[in-house]
C-alpha positions in Angstrom: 0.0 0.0 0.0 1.2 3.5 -0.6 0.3 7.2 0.4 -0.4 8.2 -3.2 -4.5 8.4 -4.4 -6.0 10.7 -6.9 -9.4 12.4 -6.8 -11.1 12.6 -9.9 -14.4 14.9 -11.2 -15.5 17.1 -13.4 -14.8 20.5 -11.6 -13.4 21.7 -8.4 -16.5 22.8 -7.2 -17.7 19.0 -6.9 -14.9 18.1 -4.6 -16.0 20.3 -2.3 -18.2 19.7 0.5 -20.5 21.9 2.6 -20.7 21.3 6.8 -24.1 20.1 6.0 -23.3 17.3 3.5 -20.5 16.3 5.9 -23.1 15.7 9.2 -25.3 13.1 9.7 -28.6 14.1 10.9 -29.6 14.0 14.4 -31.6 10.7 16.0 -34.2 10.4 17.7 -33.2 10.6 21.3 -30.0 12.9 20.2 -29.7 16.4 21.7 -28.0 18.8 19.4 -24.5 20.5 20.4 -22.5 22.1 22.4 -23.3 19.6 24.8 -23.3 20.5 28.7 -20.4 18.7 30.8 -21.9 15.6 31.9 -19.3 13.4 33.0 -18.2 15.1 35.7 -18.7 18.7 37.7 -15.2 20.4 37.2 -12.6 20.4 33.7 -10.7 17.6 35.1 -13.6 15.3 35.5 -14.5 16.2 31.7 -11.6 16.0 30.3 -9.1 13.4 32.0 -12.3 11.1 33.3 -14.2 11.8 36.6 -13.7 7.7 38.1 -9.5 7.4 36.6 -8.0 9.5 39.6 
């Protein structure tokens, strides 16, 4: 396998891709972002894992 690949259209303007074509849509049951800090109640909690200390 190498590093080397080639994308191939028409026009520039086809290989590029709005935010919206890049998400997926939102489930049923999904809230939508930012998303509050859950895991924990301070930055450290969030970040490094509220139960690893």
């Amino acid at each position: 396998m190498t590093n080397e690949y080639e994308l191939a259209d028409d026009s520039r303007q086809d290989l590029i891709f709005t935010k919206a074509e890049l998400l997926a849509p939102l489930l049923p049951g999904m809230e939508p972002p930012p998303h509050p800090m859950r895991l924990g109640d301070t930055d450290a909690d969030y970040y490094l894992g509220a139960g690893e200390r």
